[in-house]
VMD Tcl script that draws the C-alpha trace (Angstrom):
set ca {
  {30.31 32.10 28.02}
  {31.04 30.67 31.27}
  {32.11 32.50 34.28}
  {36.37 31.56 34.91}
  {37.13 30.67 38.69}
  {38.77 33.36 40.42}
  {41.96 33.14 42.71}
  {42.66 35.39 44.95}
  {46.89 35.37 45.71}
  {48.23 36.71 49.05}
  {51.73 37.31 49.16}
  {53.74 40.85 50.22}
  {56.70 39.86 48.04}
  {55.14 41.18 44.08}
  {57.65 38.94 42.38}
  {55.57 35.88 44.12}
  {52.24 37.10 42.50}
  {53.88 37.48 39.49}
  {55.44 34.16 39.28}
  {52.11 32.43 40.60}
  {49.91 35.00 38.20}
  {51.90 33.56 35.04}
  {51.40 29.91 35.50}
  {47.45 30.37 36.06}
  {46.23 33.44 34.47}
  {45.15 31.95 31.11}
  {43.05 29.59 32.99}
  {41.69 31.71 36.15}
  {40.67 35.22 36.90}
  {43.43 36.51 39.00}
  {43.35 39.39 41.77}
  {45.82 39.66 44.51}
  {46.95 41.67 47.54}
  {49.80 42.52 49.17}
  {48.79 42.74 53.16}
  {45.93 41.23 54.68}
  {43.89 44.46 54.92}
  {44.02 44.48 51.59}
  {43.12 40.79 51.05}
  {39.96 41.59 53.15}
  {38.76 43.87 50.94}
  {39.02 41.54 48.46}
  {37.76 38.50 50.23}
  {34.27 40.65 50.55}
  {34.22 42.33 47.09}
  {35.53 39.92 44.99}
  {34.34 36.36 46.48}
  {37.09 34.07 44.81}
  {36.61 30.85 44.58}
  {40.19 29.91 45.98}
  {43.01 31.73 47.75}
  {46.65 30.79 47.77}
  {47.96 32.79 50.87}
  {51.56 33.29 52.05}
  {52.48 32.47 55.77}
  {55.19 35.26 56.38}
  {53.92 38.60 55.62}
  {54.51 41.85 57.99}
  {52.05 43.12 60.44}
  {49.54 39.46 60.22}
  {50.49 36.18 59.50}
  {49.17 34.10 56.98}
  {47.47 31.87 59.27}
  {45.77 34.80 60.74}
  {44.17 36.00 57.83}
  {43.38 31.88 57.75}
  {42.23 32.12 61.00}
  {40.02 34.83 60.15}
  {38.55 33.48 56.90}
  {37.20 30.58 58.18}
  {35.78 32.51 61.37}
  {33.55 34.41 59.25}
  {30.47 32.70 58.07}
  {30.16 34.17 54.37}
  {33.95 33.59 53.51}
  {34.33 30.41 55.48}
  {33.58 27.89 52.58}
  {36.25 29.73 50.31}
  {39.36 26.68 50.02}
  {42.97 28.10 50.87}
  {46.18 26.79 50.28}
  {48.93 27.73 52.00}
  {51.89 28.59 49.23}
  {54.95 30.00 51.43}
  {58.55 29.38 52.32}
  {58.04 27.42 55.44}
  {58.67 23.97 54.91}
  {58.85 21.82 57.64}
  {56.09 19.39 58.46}
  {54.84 21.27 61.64}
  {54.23 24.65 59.87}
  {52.20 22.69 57.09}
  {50.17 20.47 60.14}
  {49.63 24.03 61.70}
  {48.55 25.41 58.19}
  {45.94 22.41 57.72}
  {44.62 22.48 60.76}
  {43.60 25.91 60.75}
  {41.34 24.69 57.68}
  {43.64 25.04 54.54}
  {43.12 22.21 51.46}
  {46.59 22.00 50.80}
  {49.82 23.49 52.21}
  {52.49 24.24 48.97}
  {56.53 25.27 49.51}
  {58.13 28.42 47.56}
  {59.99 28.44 45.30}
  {57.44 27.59 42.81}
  {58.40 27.62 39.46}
  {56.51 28.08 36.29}
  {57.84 25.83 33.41}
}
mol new
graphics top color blue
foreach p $ca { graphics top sphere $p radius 0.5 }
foreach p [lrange $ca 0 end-1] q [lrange $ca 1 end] { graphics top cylinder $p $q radius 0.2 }
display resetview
């Protein structure tokens, strides 16, 4: 049996992961954190093969723990897209040029 891709969600509000963890865990190994220490941890144990990551959490931003990602040579290749509340077209240019694939507005909704 294959190996299933792995995301890795980043998002401080739970009902977020939960939504997101519903409409792609019969298709994809899900793990998720709630702060960016915690995504760290994760980033390095773990190895996903994608990350959706929130903008707005406390302490670090979202495009910090971008920032950070793609500064570090082992993690660096790992694709992120941006899934947060900020919608206007300079937060999602900021959000792709810090390296993200793709730059998604919240709500999402699983059908």
């Amino acid at each position: 049996m294959s190996r299933r891709s792995v995301i890795l969600i980043v998002d401080d509000e739970v009902s977020n992961i939960e939504i997101l963890s519903a409409a792609l865990e019969d298709d994809y190994e899900i793990c998720f954190a709630t702060s960016a220490e915690e995504a760290y941890e994760l980033l390095r144990t773990v190895m996903p093969d994608l990350v959706l990551l929130d903008v707005l959490m406390p302490g670090t931003s979202g495009y910090d723990v971008c920032r950070r990602i793609k500064s570090d040579a082992l993690l660096a290749d790992i694709p992120i897209i941006f899934a947060t509340a900020l919608g206007n077209e300079g937060d999602e240019v900021a959000g792709l040029a810090l390296g993200a694939i793709d730059y998604i507005t919240k709500p999402i909704s699983h059908a």
